[in-house]
C-alpha positions as CSV (number, residue, x, y, z in Angstrom):
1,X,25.8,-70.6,-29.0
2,X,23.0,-68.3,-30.3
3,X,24.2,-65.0,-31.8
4,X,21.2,-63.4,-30.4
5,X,22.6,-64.0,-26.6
6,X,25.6,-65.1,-24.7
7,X,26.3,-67.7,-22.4
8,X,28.9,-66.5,-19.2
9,X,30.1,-68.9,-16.7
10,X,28.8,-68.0,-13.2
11,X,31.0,-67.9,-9.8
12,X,29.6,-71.2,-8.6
13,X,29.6,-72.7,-12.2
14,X,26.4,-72.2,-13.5
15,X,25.5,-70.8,-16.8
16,X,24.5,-66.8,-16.8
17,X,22.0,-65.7,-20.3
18,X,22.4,-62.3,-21.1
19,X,20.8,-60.0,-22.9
20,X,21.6,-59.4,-26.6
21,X,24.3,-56.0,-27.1
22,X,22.2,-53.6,-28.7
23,X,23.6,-50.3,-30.5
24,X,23.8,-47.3,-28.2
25,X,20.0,-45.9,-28.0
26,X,19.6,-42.4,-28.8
27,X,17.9,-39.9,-25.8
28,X,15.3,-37.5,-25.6
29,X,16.2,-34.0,-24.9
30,X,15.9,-32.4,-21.8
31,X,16.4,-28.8,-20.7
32,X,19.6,-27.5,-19.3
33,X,19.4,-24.5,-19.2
34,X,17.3,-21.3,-20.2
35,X,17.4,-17.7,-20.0
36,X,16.1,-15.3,-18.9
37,X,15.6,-16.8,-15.8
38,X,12.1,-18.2,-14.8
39,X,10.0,-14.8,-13.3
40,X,13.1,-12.0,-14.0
41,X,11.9,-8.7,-13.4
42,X,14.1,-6.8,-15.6
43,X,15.1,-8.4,-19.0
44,X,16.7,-6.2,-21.6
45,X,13.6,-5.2,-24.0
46,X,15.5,-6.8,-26.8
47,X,16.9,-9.9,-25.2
48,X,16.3,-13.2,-26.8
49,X,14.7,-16.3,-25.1
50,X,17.9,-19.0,-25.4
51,X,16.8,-22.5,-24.3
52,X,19.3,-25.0,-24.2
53,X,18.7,-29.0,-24.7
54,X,21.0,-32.4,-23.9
55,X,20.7,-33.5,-27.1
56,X,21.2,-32.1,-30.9
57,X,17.8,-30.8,-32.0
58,X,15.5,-31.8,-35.2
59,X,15.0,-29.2,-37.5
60,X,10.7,-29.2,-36.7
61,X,12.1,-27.9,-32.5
62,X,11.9,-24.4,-34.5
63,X,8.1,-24.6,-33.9
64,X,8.5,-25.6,-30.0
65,X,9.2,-22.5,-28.6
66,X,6.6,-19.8,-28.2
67,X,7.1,-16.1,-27.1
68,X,3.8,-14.3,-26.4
69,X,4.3,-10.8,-25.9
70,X,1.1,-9.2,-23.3
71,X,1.1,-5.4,-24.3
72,X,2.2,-5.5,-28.1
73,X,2.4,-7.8,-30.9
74,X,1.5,-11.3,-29.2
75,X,3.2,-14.3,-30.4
76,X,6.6,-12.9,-31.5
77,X,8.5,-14.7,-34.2
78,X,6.0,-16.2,-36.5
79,X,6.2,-18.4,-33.6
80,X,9.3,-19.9,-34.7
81,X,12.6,-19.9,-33.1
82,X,16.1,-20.6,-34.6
83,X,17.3,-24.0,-34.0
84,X,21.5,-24.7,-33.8
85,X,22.8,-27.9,-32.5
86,X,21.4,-28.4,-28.8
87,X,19.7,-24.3,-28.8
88,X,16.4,-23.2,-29.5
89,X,16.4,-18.9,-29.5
90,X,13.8,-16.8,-30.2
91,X,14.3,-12.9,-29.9
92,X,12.3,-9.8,-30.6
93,X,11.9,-8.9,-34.1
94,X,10.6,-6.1,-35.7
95,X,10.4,-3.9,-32.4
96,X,11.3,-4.5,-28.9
97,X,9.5,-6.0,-25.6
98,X,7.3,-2.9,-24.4
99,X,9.0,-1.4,-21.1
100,X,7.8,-3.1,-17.9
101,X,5.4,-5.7,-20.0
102,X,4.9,-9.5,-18.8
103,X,6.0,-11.4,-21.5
104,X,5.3,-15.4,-21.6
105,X,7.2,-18.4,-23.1
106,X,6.3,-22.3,-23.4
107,X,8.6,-25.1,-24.7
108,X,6.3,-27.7,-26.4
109,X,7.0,-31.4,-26.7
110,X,7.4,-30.3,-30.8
111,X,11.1,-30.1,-28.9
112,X,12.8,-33.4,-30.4
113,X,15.8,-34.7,-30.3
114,X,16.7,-38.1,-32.4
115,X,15.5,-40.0,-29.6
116,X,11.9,-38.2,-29.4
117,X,10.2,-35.4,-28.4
118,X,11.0,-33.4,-24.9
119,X,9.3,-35.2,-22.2
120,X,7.5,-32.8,-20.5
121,X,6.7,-29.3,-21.5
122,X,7.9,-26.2,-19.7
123,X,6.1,-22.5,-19.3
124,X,7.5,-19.5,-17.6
125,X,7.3,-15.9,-17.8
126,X,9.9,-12.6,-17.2
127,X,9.5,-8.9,-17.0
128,X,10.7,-6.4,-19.5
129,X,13.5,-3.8,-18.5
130,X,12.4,-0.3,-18.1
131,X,14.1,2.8,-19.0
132,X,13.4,6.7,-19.1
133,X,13.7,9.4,-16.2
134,X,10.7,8.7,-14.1
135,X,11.2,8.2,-10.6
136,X,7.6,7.0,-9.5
137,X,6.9,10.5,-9.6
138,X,3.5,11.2,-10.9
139,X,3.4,14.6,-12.2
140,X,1.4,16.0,-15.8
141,X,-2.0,14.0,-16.3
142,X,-4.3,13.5,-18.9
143,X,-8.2,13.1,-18.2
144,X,-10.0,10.9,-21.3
145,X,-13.3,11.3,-21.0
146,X,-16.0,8.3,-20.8
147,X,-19.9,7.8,-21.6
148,X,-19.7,6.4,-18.6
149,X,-18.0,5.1,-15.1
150,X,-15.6,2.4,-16.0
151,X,-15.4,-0.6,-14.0
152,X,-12.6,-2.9,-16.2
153,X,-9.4,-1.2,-17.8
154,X,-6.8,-3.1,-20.7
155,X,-4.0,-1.5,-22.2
156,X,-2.5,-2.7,-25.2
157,X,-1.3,-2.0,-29.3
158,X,-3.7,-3.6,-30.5
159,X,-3.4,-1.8,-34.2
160,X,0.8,-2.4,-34.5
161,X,1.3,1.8,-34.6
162,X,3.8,1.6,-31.4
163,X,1.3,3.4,-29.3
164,X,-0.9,2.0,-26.4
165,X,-4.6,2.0,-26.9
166,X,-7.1,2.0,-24.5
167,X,-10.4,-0.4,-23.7
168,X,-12.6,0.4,-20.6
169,X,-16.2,-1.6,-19.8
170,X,-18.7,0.9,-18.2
171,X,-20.1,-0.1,-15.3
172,X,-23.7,-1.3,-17.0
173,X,-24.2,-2.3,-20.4
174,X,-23.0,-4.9,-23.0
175,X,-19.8,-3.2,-24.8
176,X,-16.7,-2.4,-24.5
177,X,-14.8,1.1,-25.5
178,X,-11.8,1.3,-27.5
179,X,-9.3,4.4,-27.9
180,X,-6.8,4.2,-30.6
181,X,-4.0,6.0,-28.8
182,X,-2.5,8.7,-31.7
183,X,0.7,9.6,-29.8
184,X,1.8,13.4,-28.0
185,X,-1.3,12.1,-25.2
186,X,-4.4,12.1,-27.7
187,X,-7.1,9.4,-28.0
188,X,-9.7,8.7,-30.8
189,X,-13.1,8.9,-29.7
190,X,-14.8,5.5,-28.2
191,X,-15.4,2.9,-30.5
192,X,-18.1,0.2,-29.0
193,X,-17.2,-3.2,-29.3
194,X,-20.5,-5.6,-29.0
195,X,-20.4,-8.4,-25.6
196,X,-22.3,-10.1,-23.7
197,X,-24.2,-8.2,-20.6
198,X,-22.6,-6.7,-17.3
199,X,-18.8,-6.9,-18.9
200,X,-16.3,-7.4,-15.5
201,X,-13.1,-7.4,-16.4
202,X,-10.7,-7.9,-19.6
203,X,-7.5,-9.4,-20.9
204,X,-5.9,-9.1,-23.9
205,X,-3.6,-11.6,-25.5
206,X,-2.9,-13.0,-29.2
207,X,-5.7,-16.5,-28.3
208,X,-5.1,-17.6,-32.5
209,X,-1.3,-16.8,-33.0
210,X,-1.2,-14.3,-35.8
211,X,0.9,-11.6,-34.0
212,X,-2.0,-9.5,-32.6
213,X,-3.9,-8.5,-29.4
214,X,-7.1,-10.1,-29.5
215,X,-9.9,-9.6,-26.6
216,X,-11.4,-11.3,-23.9
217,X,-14.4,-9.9,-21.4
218,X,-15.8,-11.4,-18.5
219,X,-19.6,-10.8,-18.2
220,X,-21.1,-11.1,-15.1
221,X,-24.8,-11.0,-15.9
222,X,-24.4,-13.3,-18.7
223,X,-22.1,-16.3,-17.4
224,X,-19.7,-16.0,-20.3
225,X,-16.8,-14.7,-21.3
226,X,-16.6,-12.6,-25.1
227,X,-14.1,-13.9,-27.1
228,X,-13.4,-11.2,-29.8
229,X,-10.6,-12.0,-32.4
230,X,-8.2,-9.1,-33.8
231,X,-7.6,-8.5,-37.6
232,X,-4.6,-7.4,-36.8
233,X,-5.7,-3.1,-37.2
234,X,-7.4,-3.0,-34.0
235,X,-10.8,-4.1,-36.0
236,X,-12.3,-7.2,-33.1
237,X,-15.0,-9.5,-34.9
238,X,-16.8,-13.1,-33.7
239,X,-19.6,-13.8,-31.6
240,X,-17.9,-16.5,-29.5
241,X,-19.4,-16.4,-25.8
242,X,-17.5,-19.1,-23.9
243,X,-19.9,-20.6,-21.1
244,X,-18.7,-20.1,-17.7
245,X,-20.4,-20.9,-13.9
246,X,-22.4,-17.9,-12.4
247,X,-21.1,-14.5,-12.1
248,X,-17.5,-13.8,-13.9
249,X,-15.5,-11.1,-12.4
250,X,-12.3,-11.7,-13.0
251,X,-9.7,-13.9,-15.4
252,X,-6.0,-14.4,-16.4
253,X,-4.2,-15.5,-19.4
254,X,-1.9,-18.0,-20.1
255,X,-0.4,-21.5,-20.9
256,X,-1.7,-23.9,-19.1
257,X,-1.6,-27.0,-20.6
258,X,2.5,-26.7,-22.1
259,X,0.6,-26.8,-25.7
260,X,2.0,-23.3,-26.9
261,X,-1.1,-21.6,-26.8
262,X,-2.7,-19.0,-24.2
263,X,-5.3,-20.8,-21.9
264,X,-8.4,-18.8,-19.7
265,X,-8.8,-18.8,-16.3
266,X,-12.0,-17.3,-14.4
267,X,-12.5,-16.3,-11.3
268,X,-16.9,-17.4,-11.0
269,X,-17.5,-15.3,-8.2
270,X,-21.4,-16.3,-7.3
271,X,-20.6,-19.9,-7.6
272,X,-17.4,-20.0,-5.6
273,X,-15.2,-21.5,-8.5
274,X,-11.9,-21.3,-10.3
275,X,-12.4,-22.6,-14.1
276,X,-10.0,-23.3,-16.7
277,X,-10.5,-23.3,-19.8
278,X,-8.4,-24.6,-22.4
279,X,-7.7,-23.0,-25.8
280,X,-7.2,-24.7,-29.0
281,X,-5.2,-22.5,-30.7
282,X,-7.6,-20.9,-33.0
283,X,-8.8,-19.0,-30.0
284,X,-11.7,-21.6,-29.5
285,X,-12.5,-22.5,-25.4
286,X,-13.6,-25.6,-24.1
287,X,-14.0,-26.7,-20.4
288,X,-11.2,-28.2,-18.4
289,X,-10.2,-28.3,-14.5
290,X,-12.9,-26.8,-11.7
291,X,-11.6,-25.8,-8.5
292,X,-14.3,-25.0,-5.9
293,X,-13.2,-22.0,-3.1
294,X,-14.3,-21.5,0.2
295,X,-15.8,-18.5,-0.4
296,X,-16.2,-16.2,-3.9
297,X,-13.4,-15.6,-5.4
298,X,-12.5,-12.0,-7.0
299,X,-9.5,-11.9,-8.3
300,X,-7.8,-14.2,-9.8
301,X,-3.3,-14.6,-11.1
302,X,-1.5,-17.1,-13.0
303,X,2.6,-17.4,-12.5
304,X,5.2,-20.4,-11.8
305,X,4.6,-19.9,-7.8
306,X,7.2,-23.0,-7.3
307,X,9.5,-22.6,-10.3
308,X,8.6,-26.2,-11.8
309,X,7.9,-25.0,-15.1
310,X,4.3,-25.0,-14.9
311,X,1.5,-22.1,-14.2
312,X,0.2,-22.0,-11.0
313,X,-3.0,-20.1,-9.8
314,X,-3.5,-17.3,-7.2
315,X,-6.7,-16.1,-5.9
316,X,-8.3,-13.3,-3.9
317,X,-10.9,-14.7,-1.2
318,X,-12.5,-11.0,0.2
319,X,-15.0,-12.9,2.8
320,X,-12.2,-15.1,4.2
321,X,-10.0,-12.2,4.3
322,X,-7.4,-14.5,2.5
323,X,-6.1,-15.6,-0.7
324,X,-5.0,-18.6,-2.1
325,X,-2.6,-20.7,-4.3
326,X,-3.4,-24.0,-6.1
327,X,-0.5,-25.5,-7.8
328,X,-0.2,-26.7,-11.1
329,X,0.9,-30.6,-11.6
330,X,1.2,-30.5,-15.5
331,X,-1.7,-30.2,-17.7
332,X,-3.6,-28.2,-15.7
333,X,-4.3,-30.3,-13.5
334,X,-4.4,-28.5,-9.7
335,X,-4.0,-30.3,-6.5
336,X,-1.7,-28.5,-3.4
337,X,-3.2,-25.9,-2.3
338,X,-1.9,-23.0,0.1
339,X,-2.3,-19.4,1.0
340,X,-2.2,-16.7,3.4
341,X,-3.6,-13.4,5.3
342,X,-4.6,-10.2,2.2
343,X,-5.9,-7.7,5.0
344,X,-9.5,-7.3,6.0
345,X,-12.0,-7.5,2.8
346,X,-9.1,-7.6,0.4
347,X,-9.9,-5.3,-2.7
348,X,-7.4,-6.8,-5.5
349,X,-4.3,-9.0,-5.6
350,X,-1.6,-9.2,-8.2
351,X,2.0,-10.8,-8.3
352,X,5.9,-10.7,-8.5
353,X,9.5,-11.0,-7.6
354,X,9.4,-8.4,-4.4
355,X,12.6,-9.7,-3.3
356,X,14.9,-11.2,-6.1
357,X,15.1,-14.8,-5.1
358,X,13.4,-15.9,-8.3
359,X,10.1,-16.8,-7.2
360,X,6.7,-14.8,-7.0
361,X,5.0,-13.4,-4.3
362,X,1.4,-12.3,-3.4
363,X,0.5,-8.5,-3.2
364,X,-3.0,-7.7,-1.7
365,X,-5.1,-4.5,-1.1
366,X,-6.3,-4.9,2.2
367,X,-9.4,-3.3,1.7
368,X,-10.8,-2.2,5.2
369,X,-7.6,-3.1,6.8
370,X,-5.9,0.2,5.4
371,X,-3.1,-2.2,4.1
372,X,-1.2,-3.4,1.5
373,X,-0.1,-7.0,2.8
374,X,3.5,-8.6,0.9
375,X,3.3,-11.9,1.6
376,X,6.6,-13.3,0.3
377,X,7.2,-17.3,-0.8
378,X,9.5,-18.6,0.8
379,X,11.0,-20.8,-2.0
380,X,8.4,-24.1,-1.5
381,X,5.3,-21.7,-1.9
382,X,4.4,-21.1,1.5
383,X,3.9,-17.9,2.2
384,X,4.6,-17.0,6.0
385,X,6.4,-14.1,6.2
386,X,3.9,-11.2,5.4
387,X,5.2,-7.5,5.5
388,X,3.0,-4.5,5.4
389,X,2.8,-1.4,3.7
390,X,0.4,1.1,4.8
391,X,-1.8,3.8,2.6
392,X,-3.0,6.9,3.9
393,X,-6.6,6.2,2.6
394,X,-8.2,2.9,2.0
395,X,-6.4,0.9,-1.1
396,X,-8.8,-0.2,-3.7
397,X,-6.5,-1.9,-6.4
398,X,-2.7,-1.9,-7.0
399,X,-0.4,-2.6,-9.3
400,X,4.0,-3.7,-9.6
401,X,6.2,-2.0,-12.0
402,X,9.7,-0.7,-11.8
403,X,8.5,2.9,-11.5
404,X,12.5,4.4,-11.1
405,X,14.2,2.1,-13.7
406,X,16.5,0.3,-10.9
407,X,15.9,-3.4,-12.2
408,X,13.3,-4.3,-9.2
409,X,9.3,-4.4,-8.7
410,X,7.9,-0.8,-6.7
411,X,4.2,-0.7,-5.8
412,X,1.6,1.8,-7.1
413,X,-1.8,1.8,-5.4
414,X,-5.2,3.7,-5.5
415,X,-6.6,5.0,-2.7
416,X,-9.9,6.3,-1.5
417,X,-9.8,9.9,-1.3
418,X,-8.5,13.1,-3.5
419,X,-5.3,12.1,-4.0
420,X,-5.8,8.9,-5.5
421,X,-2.7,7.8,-6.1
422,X,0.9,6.2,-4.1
423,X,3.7,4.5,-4.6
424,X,6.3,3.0,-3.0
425,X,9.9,2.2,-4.1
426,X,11.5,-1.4,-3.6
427,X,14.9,-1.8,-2.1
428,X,15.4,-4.6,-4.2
429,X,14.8,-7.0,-1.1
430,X,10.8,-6.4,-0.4
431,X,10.9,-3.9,1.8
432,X,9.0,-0.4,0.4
433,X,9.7,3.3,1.0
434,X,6.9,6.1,0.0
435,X,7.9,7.9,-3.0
436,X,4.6,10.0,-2.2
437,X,1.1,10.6,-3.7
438,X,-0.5,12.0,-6.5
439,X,-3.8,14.1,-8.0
440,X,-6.3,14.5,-9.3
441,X,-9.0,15.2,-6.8
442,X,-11.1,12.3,-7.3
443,X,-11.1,8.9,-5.7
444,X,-9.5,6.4,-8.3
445,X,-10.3,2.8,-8.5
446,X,-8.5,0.4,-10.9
447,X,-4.8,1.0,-12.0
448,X,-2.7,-0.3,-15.0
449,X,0.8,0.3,-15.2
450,X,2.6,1.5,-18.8
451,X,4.5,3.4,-21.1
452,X,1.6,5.6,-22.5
453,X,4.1,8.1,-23.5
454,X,6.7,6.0,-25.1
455,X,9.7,7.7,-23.0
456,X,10.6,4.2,-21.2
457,X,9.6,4.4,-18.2
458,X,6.0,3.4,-16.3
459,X,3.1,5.5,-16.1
460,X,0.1,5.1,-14.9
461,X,-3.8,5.1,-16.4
462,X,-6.6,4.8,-13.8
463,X,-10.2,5.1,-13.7
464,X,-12.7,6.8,-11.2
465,X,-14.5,5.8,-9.1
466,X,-18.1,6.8,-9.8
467,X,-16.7,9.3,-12.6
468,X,-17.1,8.7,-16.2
469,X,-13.3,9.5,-17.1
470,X,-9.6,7.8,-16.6
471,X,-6.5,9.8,-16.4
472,X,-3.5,9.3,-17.4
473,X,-0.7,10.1,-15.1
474,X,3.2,10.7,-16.0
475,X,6.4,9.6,-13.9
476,X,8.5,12.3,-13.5
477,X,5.9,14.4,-15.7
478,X,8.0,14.1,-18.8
479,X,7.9,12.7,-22.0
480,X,6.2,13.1,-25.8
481,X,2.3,13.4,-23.5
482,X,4.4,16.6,-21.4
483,X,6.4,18.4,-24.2
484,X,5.5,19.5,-27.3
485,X,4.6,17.8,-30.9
486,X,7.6,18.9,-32.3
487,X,9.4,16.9,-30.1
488,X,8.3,14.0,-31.2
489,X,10.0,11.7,-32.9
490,X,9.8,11.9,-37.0
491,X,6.3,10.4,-37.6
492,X,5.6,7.6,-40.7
493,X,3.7,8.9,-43.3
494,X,2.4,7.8,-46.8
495,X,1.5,9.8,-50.0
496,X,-1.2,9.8,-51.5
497,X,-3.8,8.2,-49.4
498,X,-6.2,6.7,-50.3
499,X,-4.0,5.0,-53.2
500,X,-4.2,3.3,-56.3
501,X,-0.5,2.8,-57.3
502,X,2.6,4.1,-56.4
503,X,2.9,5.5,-52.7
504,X,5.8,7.2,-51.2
505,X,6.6,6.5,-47.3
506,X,8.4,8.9,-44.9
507,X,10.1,6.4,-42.3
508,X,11.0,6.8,-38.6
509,X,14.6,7.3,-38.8
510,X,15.5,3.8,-37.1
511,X,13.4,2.3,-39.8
512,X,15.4,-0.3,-42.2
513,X,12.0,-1.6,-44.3
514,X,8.4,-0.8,-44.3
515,X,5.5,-3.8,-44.5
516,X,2.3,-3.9,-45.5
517,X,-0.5,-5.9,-43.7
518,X,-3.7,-6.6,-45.3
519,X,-7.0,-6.5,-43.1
520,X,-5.9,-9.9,-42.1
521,X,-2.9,-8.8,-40.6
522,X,-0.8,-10.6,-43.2
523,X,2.0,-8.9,-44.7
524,X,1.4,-8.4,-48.5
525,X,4.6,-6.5,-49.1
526,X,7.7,-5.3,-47.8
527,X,9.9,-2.7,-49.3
528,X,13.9,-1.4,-48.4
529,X,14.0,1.8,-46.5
530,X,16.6,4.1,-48.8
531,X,17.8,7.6,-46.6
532,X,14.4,7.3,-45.0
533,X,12.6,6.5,-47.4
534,X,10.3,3.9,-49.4
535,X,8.3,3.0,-52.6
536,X,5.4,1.3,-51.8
537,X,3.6,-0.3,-54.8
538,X,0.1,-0.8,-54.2
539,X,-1.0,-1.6,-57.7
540,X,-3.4,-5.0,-58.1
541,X,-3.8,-5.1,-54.6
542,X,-7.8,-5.5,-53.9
543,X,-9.3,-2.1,-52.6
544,X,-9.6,-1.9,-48.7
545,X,-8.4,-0.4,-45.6
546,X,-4.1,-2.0,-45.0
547,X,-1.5,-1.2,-42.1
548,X,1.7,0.0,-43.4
549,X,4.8,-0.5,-40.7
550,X,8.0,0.5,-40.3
551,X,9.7,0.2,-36.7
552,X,7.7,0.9,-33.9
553,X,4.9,3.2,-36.0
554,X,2.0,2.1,-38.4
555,X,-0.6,3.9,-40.1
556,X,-3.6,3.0,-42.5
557,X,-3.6,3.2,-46.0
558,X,-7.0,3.0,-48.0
559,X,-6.2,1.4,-51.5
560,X,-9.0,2.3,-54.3
């Protein structure tokens, strides 16, 4: 008999070969579990991604789990998780998710077990917890002056200090504005950032992975989209101008392709399309999937809309009074297609968890209709059971935030008219209840939603319409922008400055360390924080403008 197979005796006498016994073969890893759950809309600002696999894990898995941060810091981590047994975790450091920010993960196929690599990748986002004493209440506000009318608004630390900064695009031109924000509700003046002409709307996210906030603009008169790359102190450089179709008004962020990087996705309103374009990691775009809409598309959303692990796309169709949602089969690639009723000549669209079962829903202005349509998913991504929530004025954009800390998503809309501003409180289940409305006497147009004054809860920056200013409007009209500086907390500070040699740091109080980044954003040196204070040495550094950190606050020190 050959000792490579074996020879049984069948039941009516014949001979049966088998195949040779082989050791046990080793699996790949799939995913068992992994929290927080895909689309939670209130996750403890410091809780820790924890994926969790079939199999042991290799040591390289560290690098297969990315957390992208959307309103502070990017890719959190260095990108690298810690890796025991069959768990992959990744938490904050440094400083905490930003109240009421969308923060984004992907597991990569770098996920390997001894049998290979994780089959297939998986990408999901949650919602950080927020905190504070607002109830949706918008009381104090602060007007920031512009050049000009602004048309596109992005929020965003974009210079590590712990405080929000501002970008707006005016409504003509080829530039974009940025405000450093300087804490107790002060701004820097503008500084112009170079694009492309007619900029439409903007997005920032960290598109190389160094841990910053870098900067993309849809141009409308150009066909492109500015890709502008952050050094990490809110300095944006690079002339790349990413082609698009005709007429880019709108885009989203985020993986598409499972890769572990933060993909594009433009809504080309002239030419009725959907593009995608796919990163490749260095912030660099190249084409990928087209979809063609019925009409122009205007807005455009990216989220798990079936909870498979994958983004799909929503889209705002004003024309066919609709919007609709294309669903992602793996590396964006798009094929089922559904969608629903946004109002008459629907004005903007955005999405989340209205009602706690886990999977996103569709929120439209209804433009002409006077309405705010909910149109909840019904767990396969059909959306048939719209619900209503109706302005006093005509809603022009809209936004979802847990305005009174309760753990769900309320609704904040502007409005045509001199109050400008509503909200409406969730009950958890979908259904919304008027908290009330809000000045100042000027019709507002776009809407973010934020912690501009670092209390915890959600405030709320708009723009006017046909006014050159935004204004930035408290919940509950408290916090560091309503009290005074002395309330504020213990500020960082270095002497001397500019340096050449020694410098001494005043820390925050919850500081344990202090860093210092180079105009790279690389950290060149980190020191102990000793009764709240440190030593900084600064001696053979090369002479240039650094970021010194500690905690949540930064500053810049000039070295001679």
């Amino acid at each position: 008999m050959s000792n490579r197979h074996f020879l049984l005796l069948g039941a009516a006498g014949g001979l049966l070969l088998l195949a040779p016994l082989r050791p046990a073969q080793a699996q790949v890893p799939t995913l068992t579990t992994i929290s927080p759950a895909a689309n939670a809309r209130s996750v403890p600002r410091n809780g820790a991604v924890v994926a969790t696999f079939s199999q042991p894990l290799t040591a390289g898995s560290a690098a297969g789990l990315k957390v992208f941060s959307s309103q502070r810091g990017g890719l959190r981590g260095g990108g690298t998780a810690t890796v025991a047994g069959n768990t992959l975790t990744l938490a904050p450091s440094a400083y905490d998710y930003r109240p009421g920010e969308t923060v984004q993960y992907s597991l990569t196929t770098a996920v390997a077990a001894g049998g290979g690599p994780l089959a297939a990748p998986r990408v999901g986002q949650f919602v950080a917890a927020t905190g504070g004493t607002g109830t949706g209440v918008f009381g104090s506000s602060v007007v920031v002056p512009q050049p000009t009318p602004v048309v596109a608004l992005a929020v965003g630390d974009v210079n590590g200090d712990g405080n929000l900064d501002l970008l707006a695009a005016p409504t003509f031109g080829n530039t974009v504005a940025l405000q450093l924000g300087q804490g107790a509700g002060s701004y820097a003046p503008p500084v112009s950032i170079a694009v492309d002409q007619e900029p439409r709307a903007l997005a920032l996210a960290d598109l190389d992975g160094d841990g910053d906030l870098d900067l993309l603009v849809a141009n409308r008169l150009a066909g492109t989209v500015s890709v502008r790359l952050n050094n990490g102190a809110g300095t944006f450089s690079g002339t790349q101008e990413v082609p698009t179709a005709s007429g880019p008004s709108a885009l989203a962020v985020g993986d598409l392709d499972g890769d572990g990087d933060l993909d594009l996705v433009v809504a080309a309103s002239s030419a009725n399309l959907i593009q995608c374009l796919l990163n490749n990691g260095a912030g660099s775009f190249s084409p990928g999937t087209t979809l063609p809409c019925a009409s122009q598309p205007t807005g455009v959303a990216l989220g798990d809309m079936d909870n498979d692990g994958d983004l799909d796309l929503a889209a705002l169709l004003p024309s066919g009074n609709a919007f609709f949602v294309s669903f992602n089969d793996g590396p964006a690639s798009f094929s089922r297609t559904t969608g629903g009723s946004a109002g008459l000549t629907p004005t903007d669209l955005t999405l989340g968890d209205l009602d706690g079962n886990g999977y996103l829903d569709v929120a439209t202005a209804g433009g002409s209709s006077n309405l705010v349509v909910i149109s909840l998913n019904d767990r396969t991504g059909s959306f048939n059971t719209p619900r209503t929530v109706v302005p006093p004025a005509r809603p022009l954009s809209l936004a979802l935030g847990d305005l009174d800390h309760d753990g769900d998503l309320d609704l904040a809309v502007t409005v045509a008219g001199s109050v400008g501003l509503y909200a409406w409180a969730n009950d958890g289940g979908g259904s919304f209840t008027s908290i009330g409305g809000s000045g100042p006497g000027v019709t507002s147009a776009n809407i973010l939603l934020a912690d501009l004054d670092r209390d915890g809860d959600l405030d709320a920056l708009t723009s006017a319409s046909g006014t050159p200013e935004l204004t930035v409007r408290l919940n509950g009209g408290t916090g560091p922008l309503a009290t005074a500086p002395a309330t504020a907390p213990a500020a960082l500070t270095a002497a001397p400055n500019p340096a050449t040699g020694r410098v001494a740091l005043a820390l925050p109080p919850a500081a344990t360390s202090a860093e210092l980044l180079d105009p790279l954003g690389r950290v060149v040196r980190v020191v102990p924080a000793r009764a709240g204070t440190a030593t900084l040495d600064a001696t053979g550094l090369p002479p240039g403008l650094y970021v010194v950190r500690a905690g949540e606050q930064a500053l810049r020190l000039v070295v001679e």
